[in-house]
DRENDOVEX-245365 format. One record per residue (C-alpha): x, y, z; residue number from 1. Coordinates in steps of 0.2 Angstrom, whole numbers, plus 5000, padded with zeros to 4 digits. Layout:
BEGIN
X;Y;Z;NUM;
...
***
This chain:
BEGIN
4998;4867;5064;1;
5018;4872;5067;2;
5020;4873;5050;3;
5012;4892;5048;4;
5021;4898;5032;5;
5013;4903;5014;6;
5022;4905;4998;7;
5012;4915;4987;8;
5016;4914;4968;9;
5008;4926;4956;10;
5015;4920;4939;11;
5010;4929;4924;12;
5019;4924;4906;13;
5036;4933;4908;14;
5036;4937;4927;15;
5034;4928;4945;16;
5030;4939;4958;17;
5031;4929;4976;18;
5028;4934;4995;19;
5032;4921;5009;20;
5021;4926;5024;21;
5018;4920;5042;22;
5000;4918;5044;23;
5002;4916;5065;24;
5000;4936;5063;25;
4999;4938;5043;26;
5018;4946;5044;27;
5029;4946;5029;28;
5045;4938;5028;29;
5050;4942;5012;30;
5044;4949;4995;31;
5050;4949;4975;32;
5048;4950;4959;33;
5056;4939;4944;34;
5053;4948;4928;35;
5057;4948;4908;36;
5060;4930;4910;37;
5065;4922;4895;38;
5075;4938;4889;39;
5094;4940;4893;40;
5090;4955;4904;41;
5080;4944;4917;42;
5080;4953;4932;43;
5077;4947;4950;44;
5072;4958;4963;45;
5073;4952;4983;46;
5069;4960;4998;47;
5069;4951;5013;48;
5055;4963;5027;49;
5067;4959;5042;50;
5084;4968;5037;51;
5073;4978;5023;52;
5090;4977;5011;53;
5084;4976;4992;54;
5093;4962;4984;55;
5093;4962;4965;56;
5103;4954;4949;57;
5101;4956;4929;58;
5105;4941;4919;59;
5097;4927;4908;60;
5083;4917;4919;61;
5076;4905;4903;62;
5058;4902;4909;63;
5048;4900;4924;64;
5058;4884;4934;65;
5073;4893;4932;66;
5065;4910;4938;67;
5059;4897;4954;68;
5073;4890;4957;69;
5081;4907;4959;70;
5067;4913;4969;71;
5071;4897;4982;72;
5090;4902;4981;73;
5086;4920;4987;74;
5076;4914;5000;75;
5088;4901;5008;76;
5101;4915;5010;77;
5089;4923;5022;78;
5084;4906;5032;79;
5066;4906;5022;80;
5071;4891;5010;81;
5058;4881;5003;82;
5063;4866;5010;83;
5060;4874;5029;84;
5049;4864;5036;85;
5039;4881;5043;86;
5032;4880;5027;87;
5015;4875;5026;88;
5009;4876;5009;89;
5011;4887;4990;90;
4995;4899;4986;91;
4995;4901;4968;92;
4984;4915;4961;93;
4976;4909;4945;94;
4964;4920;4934;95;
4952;4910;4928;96;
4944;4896;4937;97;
4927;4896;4927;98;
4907;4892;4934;99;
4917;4876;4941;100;
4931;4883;4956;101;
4919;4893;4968;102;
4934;4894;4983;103;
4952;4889;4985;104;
4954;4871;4980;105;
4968;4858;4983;106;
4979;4855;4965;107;
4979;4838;4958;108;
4978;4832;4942;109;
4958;4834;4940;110;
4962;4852;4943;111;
4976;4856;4931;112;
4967;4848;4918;113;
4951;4860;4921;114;
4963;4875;4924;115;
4970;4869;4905;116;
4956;4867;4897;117;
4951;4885;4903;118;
4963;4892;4894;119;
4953;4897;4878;120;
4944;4909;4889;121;
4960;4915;4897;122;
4974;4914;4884;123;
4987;4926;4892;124;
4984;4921;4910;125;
4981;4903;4913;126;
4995;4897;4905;127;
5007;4906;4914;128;
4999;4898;4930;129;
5000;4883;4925;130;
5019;4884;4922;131;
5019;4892;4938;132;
5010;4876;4948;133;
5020;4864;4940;134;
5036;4872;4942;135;
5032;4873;4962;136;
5023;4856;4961;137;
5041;4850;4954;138;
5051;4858;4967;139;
5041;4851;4982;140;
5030;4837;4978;141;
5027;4834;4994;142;
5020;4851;4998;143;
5001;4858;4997;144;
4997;4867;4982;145;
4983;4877;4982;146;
4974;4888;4969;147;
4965;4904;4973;148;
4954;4909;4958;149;
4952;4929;4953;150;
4933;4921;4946;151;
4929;4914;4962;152;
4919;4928;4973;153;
4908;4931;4959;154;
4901;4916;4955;155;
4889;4919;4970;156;
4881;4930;4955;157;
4864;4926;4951;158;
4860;4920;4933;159;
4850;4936;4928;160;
4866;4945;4931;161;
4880;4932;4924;162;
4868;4927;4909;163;
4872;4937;4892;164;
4857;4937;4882;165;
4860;4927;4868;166;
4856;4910;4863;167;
4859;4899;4878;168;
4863;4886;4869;169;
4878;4896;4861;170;
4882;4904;4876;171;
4882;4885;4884;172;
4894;4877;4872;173;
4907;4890;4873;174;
4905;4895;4890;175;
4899;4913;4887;176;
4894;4921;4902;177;
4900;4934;4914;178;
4914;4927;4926;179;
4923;4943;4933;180;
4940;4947;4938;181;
4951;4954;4954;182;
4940;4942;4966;183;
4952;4942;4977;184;
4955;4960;4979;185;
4936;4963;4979;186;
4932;4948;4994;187;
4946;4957;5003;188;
4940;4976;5001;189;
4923;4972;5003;190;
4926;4964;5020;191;
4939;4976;5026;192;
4927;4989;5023;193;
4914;4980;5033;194;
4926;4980;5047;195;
4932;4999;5042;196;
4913;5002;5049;197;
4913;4993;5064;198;
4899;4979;5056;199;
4899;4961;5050;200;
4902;4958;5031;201;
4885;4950;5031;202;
4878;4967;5037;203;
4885;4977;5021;204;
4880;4983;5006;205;
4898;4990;4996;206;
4903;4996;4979;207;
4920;4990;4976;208;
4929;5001;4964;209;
4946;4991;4958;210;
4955;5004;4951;211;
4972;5001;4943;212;
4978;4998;4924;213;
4965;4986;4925;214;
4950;4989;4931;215;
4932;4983;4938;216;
4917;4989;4951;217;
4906;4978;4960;218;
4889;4976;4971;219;
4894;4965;4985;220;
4877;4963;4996;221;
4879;4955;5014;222;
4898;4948;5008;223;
4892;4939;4994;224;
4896;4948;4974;225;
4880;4949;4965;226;
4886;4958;4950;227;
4905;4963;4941;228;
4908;4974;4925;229;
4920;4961;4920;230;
4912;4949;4908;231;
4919;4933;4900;232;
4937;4942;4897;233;
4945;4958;4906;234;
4940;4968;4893;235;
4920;4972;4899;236;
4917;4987;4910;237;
4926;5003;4915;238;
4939;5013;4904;239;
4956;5007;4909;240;
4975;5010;4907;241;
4977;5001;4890;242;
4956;4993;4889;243;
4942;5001;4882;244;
4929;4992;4892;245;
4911;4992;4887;246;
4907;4995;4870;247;
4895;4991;4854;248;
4898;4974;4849;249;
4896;4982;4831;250;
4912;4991;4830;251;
4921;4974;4829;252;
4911;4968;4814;253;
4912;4988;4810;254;
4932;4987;4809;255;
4931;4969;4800;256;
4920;4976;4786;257;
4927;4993;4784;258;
4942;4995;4792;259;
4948;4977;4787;260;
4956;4973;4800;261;
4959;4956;4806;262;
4953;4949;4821;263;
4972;4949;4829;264;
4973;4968;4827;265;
4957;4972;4835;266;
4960;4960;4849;267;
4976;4971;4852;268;
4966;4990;4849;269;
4952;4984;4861;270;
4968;4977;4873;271;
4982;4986;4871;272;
4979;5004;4862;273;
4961;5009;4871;274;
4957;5015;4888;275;
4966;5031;4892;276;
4980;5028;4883;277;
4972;5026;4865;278;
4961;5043;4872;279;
4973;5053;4875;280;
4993;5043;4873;281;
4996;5041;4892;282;
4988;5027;4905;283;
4997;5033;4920;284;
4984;5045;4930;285;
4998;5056;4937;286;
5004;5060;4921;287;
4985;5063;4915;288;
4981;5072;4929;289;
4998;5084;4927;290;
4991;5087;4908;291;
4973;5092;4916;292;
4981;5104;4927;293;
4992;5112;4913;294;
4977;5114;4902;295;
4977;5098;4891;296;
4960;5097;4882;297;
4964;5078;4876;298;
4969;5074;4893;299;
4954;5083;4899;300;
4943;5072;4887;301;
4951;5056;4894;302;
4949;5058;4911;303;
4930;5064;4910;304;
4926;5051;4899;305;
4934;5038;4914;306;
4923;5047;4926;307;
4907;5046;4917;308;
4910;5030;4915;309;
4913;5026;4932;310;
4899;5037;4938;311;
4889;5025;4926;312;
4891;5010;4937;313;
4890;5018;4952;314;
4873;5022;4948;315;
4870;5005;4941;316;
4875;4997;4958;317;
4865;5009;4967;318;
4849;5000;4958;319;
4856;4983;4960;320;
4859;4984;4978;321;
4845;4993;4985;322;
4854;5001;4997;323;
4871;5004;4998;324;
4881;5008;5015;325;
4898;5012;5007;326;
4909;5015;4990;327;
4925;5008;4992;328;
4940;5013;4980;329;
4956;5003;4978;330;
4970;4999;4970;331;
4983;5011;4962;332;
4971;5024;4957;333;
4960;5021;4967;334;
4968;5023;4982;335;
4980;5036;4975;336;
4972;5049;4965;337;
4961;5058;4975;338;
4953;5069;4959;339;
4948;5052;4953;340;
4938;5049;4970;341;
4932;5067;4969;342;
4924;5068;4954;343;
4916;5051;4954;344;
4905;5055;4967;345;
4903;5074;4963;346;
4885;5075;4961;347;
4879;5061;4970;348;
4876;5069;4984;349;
4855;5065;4983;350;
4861;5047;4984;351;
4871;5048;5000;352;
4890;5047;4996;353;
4900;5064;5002;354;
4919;5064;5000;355;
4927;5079;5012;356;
4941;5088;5001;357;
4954;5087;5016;358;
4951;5068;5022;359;
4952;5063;5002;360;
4968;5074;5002;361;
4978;5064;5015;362;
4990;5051;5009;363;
4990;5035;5019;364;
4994;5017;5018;365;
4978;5012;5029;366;
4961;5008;5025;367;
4952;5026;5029;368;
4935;5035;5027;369;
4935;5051;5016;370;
4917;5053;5020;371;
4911;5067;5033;372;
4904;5058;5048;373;
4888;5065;5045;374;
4887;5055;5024;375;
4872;5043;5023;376;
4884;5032;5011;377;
4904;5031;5017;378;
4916;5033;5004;379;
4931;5023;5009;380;
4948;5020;5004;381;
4954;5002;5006;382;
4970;4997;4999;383;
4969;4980;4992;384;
4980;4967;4999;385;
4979;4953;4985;386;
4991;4942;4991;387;
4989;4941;5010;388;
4970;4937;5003;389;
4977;4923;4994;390;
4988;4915;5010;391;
4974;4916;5022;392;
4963;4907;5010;393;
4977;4894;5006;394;
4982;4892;5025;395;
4961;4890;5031;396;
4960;4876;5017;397;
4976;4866;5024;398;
4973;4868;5042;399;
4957;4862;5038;400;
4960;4847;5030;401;
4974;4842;5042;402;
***
């Protein structure tokens, strides 16, 4: 194909983030970020990788075609436009693509209609998407437009582990099930991990740890996901930044009935003020980790309670698994804070994993082992590369159907 080039769009519901690749050797040509659109403080921020000169401007940018359209402007200037007939198609990230999207799939209109009608199930994300697809679709018609869902690696879990116990013919109506989130971050780790090894995916057993302001764990066997701590939303699983993850159903009613407090305002506790920052007021992990080490017993609290949580599923995954060949962290956290990696697998040493204090201390951009040579299970930090994940998948689905 001499058309080699991906636009990858990332549109949540007040910002475009975008990358422009060249998948002959996966190279960036230029990346950005259009945020607070809608607002009269729009800002746009463009860097293209060759000169490495940030470009960036402050003014109104209405909603997402105007947000675009600046995007294409800003890549013209630099020879990358999207009329460059280099380009070979637009991979758009969309968060939820339901039992139904299993791999990247061509747009059309059968597809934008099943991505809408997923929107109950993902109010803040898909219809930001949406805008995103229509916007590109608009501004080349004639191009491939491709969605890679953040649901698809996990729907290779079995029934036993994306089935919720409840009335099936409830859960059937409403589409209540386990979907999961950050597929493409955990497909990516899990096979660069594989190749971090020296093995094939299919050889592999990992626990991924996606560890950022969001964040999820999950038992990948042989390449394929058999379980995720995300659930039918984000909300499911580990403590996060602003999330409280896994808790009683019972406190919802609990706060209804008691608290009175309507089911708006305990959508935004769960959301917004949980995790770490309703534990202790801070959801960075630098900042918590600078309380710890000044003697902060709420910060203390939060961060233990993070662990034990993560702990928690690591053991989980060890039983799901079988056997497990390595934990791979990623992700902001994950692949910055080293006391996070530390002290999630202190004390599981019977199980395998061993983290060496002066490998974990080492800052790097690479994919790296932190485990001692002679560790049964290899600890592993990957970092996550969601958007080069997202143009190789859209670039194999076009030259395949070329």
């Amino acid at each position: 194909m001499s058309s080699t080039r991906v636009l990858v769009l990332n549109s949540g519901s007040s910002s475009v983030k975008y990358q422009l690749l060249d998948m002959r050797d996966s190279s960036r040509l230029a990346v950005g970020l259009v945020e607070r659109i809608g607002e009269e403080s729009s800002r746009l921020k463009h860097t293209p990788v060759e000169s490495g000169r940030t470009r960036e401007w402050t003014g109104p940018i209405a909603d997402h075609e105007a947000a675009l359209k600046a995007v294409a402007e800003e890549l013209s200037r630099d020879g990358l436009g999207l009329d460059s007939p280099e380009l070979a198609a637009i991979g758009h990230r969309v968060v939820h693509g339901g039992k139904h999207f299993t791999e990247p799939t061509v747009i059309d209109d059968a597809v934008l209609a099943e991505i809408e009608r997923l929107i109950p199930v993902a109010p803040l994300h898909n219809p930001a998407n949406l805008t995103g697809i229509r916007t590109a679709q608009a501004l080349r018609p004639d191009l491939p437009q491709v969605a890679v869902f953040d649901t698809a690696f996990h729907t290779t879990m079995p029934e036993s582990a994306a089935r919720y116990a409840i009335d099936v013919k409830t859960a059937d109506e409403h589409r209540i099930r386990r979907y999961g989130f950050h597929g493409t971050s955990h497909a990516y780790v899990s096979r660069a991990t594989a190749q971090l090894l020296g093995k094939s995916p299919e050889e592999v057993n990992v626990i991924v740890l996606h560890l950022g302001n969001g964040a999820s764990a999950s038992a990948v066997r042989g390449g394929k996901c058999v379980d995720t701590s995300m659930g039918l939303t984000p909300l499911e699983g580990l403590v996060m930044g602003t999330r409280s993850g896994d808790m009683d159903p019972a406190v919802i009613f609990h706060l209804m009935r008691v608290g009175k407090m309507s089911t708006d305002e305990i959508d935004t506790l769960l959301n917004k003020k949980s995790g770490l920052i309703g534990l202790c007021g801070d959801n960075d992990m630098r900042e918590i980790r600078r309380r710890v080490d000044a003697g902060d017993e709420q910060a203390q609290l939060a961060f233990d309670i993070y662990i034990h949580r993560l702990k928690k599923y690591i053991g989980a995954y060890y039983a799901v698994l079988g056997r497990v060949d390595a934990i791979a962290f990623t992700a902001g956290v994950g692949e910055n804070a080293a006391p996070v990696r530390e002290a999630a697998v202190a004390g599981l040493e019977e199980l395998g994993p061993v983290v060496d204090g002066e490998l974990n201390a080492i800052r790097s951009d690479e994919p790296r082992l932190v485990s001692p040579a002679h560790a049964r299970v290899a600890v592993a930090v990957v970092p996550t590369d969601e958007e080069l994940e997202i143009a190789t998948q859209t670039y194999a689905l076009v030259e395949k159907n070329n």
